[in-house]
C-alpha positions in Angstrom: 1.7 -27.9 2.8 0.3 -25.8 5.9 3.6 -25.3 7.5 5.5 -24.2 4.5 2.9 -22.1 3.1 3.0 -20.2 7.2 7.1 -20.6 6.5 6.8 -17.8 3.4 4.3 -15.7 5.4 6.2 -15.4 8.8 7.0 -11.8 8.2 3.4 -11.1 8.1 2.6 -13.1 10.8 5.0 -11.8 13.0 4.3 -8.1 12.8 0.1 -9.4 13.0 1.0 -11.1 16.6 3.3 -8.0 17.6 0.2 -5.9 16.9 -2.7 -7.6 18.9 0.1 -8.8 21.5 0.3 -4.5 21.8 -2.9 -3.8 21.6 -3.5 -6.4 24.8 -0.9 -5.2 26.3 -1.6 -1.3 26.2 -4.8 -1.2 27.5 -5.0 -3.5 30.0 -1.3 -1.9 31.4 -0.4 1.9 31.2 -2.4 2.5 27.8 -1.1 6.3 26.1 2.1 6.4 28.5 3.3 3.2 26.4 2.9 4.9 23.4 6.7 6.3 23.2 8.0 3.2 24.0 5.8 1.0 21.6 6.6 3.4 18.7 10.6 3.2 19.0 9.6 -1.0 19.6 7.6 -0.8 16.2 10.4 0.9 14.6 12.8 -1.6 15.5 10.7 -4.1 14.5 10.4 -2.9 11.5 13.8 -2.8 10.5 14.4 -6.1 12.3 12.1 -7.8 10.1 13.4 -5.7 6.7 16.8 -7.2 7.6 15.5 -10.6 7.6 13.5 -10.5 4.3 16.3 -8.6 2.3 18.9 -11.7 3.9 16.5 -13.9 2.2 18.2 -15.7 -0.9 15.7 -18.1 -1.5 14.0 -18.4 -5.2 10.5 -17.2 -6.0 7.4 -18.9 -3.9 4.0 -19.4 -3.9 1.6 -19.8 -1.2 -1.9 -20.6 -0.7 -2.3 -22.6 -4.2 -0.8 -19.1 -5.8 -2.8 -16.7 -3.2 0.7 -15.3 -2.1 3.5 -14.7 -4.3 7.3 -14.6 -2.5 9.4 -13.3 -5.6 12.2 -11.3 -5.7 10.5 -8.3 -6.7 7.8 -8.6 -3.3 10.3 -8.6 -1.1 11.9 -5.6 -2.6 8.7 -3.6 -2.3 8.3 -5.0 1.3 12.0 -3.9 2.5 11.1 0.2 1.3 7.9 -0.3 3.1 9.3 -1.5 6.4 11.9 1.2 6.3 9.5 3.9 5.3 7.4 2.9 8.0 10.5 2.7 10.6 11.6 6.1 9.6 8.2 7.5 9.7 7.5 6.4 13.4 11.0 7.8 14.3 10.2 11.3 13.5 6.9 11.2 14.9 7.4 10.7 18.2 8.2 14.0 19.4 5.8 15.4 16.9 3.0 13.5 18.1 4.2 14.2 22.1 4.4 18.0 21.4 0.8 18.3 19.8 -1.1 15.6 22.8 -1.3 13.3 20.0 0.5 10.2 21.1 -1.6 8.0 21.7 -0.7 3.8 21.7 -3.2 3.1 18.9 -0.9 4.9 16.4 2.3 3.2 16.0 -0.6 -0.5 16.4 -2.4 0.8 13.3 0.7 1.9 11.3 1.5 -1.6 12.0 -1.8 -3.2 10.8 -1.5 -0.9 7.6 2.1 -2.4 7.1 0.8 -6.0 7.4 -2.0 -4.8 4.3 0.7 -2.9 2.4 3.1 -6.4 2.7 0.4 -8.5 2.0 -0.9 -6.3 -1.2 2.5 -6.4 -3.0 3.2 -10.0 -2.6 -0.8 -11.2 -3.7 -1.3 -13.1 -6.8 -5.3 -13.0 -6.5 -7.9 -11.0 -6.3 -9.4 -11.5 -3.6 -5.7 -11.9 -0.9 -5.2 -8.3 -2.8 -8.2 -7.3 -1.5 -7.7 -8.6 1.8 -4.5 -6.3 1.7 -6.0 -3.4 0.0 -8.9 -3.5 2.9 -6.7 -3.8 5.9 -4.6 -1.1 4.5 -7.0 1.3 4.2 -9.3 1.0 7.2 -6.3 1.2 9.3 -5.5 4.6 7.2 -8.6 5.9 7.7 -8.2 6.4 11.2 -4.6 7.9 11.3 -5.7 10.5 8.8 -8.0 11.6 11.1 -5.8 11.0 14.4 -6.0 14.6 15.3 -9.8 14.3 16.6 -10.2 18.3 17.2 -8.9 19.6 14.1 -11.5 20.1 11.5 -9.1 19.7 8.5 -8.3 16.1 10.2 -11.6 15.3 10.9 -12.7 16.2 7.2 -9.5 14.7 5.9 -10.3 11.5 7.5 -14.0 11.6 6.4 -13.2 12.5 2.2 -10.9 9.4 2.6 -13.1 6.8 4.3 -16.1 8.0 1.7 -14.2 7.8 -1.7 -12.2 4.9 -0.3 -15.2 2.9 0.1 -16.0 4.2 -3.5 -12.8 3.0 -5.3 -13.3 -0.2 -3.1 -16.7 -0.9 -4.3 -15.6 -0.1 -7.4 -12.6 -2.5 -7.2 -14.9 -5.6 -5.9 -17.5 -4.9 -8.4 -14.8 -5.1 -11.0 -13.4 -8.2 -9.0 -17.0 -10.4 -9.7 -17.2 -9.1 -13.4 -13.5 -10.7 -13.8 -14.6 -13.6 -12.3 -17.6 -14.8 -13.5 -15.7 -14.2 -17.5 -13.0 -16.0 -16.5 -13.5 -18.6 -13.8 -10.9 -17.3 -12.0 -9.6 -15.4 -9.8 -5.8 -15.5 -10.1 -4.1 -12.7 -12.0 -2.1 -15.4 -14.3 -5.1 -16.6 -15.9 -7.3 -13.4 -15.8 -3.9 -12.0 -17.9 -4.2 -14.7 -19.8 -7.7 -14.6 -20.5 -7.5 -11.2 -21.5 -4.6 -11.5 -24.1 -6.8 -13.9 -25.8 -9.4 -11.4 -26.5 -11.8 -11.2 -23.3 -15.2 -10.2 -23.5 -16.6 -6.8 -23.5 -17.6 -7.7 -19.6 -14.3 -9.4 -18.8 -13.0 -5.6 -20.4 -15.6 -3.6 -18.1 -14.6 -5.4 -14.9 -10.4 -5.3 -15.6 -11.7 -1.3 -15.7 -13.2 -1.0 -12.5 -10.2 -2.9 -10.8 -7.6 -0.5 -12.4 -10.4 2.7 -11.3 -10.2 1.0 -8.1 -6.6 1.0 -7.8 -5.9 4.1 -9.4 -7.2 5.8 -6.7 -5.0 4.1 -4.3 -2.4 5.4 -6.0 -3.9 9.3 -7.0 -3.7 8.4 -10.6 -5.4 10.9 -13.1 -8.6 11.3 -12.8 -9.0 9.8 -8.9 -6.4 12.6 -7.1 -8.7 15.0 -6.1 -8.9 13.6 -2.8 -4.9 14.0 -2.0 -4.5 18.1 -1.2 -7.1 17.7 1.6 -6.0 14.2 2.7 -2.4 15.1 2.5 -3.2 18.7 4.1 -5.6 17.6 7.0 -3.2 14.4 8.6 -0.7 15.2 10.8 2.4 15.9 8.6 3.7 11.8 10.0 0.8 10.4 8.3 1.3 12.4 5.2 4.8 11.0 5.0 3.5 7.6 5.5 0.6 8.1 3.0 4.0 9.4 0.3 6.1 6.8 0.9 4.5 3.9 2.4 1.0 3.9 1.2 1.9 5.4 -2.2 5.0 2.7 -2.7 2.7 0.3 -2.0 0.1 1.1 -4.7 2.6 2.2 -6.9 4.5 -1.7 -6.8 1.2 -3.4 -7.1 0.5 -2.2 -10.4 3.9 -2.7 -11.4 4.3 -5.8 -10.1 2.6 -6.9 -13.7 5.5 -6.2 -16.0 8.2 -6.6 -13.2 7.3 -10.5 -12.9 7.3 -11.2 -16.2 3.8 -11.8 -17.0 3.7 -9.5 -20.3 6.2 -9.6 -22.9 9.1 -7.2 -22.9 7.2 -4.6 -25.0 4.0 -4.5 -22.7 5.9 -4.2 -20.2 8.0 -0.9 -21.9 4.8 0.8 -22.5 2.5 -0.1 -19.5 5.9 1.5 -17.6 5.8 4.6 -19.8 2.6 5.0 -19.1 2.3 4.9 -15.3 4.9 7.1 -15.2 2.9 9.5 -16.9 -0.4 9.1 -15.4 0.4 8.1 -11.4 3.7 10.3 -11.4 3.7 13.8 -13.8 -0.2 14.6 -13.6 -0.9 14.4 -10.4 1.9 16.6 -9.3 1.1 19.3 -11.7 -2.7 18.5 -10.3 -2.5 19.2 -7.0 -0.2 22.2 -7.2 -2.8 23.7 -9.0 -5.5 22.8 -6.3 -3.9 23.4 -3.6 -0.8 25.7 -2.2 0.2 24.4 0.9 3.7 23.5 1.4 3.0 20.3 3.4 0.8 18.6 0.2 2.7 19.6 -2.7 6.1 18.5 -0.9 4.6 15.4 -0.2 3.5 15.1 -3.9 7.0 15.5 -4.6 8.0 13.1 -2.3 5.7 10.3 -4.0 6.4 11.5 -7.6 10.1 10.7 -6.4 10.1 7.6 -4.9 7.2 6.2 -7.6 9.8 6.8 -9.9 12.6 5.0 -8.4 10.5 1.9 -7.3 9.3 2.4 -11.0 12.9 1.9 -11.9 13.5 -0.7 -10.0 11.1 -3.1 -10.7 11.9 -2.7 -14.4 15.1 -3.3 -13.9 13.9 -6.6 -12.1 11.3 -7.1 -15.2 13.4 -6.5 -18.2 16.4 -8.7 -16.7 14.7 -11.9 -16.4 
């Protein structure tokens, strides 16, 4: 049981060993004059390992008594990720050398975040997607603020480490309520639970998860945060945070209707309505708060590619 449940998470625990093997490696060698060659290694990597799960024609699979979910849609969401994350680290390189900014933490914490993104999309509990949604974050905490003497990075950083701790409060508060009204913590039976008619707390604590994860994916009313996030990281990061971060987020919370867990209808309107809410608002949002080119592009850029993932996990939904 062991072996094949490590069998469906080898992606993950590949690019986890690649990471601390790095990290070992960097500082007790060459530390910052690695950092070039670690970020085109991380790159390849990444696409190495995309290659392998997209070759994958095995039938959906569980891990982890249902912890980890293997489906066709997860390793959709976890081939865009990978790529997004290859591509980003290629154009950051000279970026990062022509500001004194490459350092060899930063292509190990993109890494990390990768491992939380991977690990989000494919969870099918609360508490592996927390696991996910935590490693995530912390690691993007610290690129947002890579550039240490800027002020708009350092502030950047700090409005994201504060209101992410917030939303994930939030999101484990909501996690106990869900838990102690259903008995459980797998999202099959919390689903289930709920369609029967939950209680009001069950109600309240399926709330604070979606608050929680709303802000993860700068859904109305949680986006104030993006202009100075997206503004103070170095423009990399805020590519990362559009396509990776964002794609992430925006896959979890369709990975509901896209797996068949609601009926076709539910899974019509809950689609409707994220594309509202996560894709139309926010962009008109943050073009009204802010007028840099650099955070409503990459607002653009998310609104884009939340629509196509959107697209494509319906497709994937609505087929089966």
């Amino acid at each position: 049981m062991i072996i094949s449940d490590l069998n469906i998470i080898l992606p993950e625990i590949m690019l986890s060993v690649y990471a601390m093997l790095a990290l070992v490696g960097a500082v007790y060698t060459a530390k910052d004059e690695l950092a070039t060659t670690l970020c085109w290694l991380t790159s390849v990597l990444f696409a190495i390992v995309a290659f392998l799960i997209s070759s994958e024609s095995v039938s959906a699979q569980t891990a982890f008594n249902g912890m980890f979910i293997d489906d066709g849609f997860a390793r959709f969401a976890k081939v865009v990720i990978l790529l997004s994350a290859a591509a980003v680290l290629a154009m950051s390189v000279d970026y990062m050398r022509r500001r004194n900014l490459m350092k060899f933490e930063y292509p190990i914490l993109i890494v990390l975040s990768v491992v939380g993104m991977m690990m989000m999309v494919s969870s099918g509990n609360l508490m592996s997607l927390y696991m996910g949604l935590e490693l995530q974050s912390l690691s993007l905490y610290v690129v947002a603020s890579f550039r240490r003497d800027s002020v708009k990075s350092t502030e950047a950083g700090m409005k994201y480490f504060v209101l992410g701790a917030l939303s994930s409060g939030l999101l484990l508060y909501g996690a106990s309520l869900v838990y102690g009204y259903t008995g459980s913590t797998d999202f099959a039976t919390i689903i289930d639970a709920a369609g029967h008619g939950g209680s009001i707390g069950l109600m309240i604590g399926l709330v604070l998860v979606i608050a929680g994860l709303a802000f993860k994916v700068s859904a109305v009313p949680f986006h104030m945060w993006t202009p100075d996030v997206y503004e103070g990281s170095p423009t990399p990061v805020t590519a990362f945070f559009c396509n990776g971060a964002k794609g992430c987020g925006d896959g979890l919370v369709c990975a509901g209707h896209a797996r068949c867990i609601w009926s076709r209808q539910d899974r019509l309107a809950a689609g409707y309505c994220f594309d509202f809410l996560a894709f139309n608002v926010p962009w008109c949002g943050c073009c009204y708060w802010s007028d840099k080119y650099q955070t409503s592009n990459g607002v653009f850029i998310n609104r884009t590619y939340g629509i196509c993932l959107d697209g494509a996990c319906r497709g994937y939904g609505l087929r089966y």
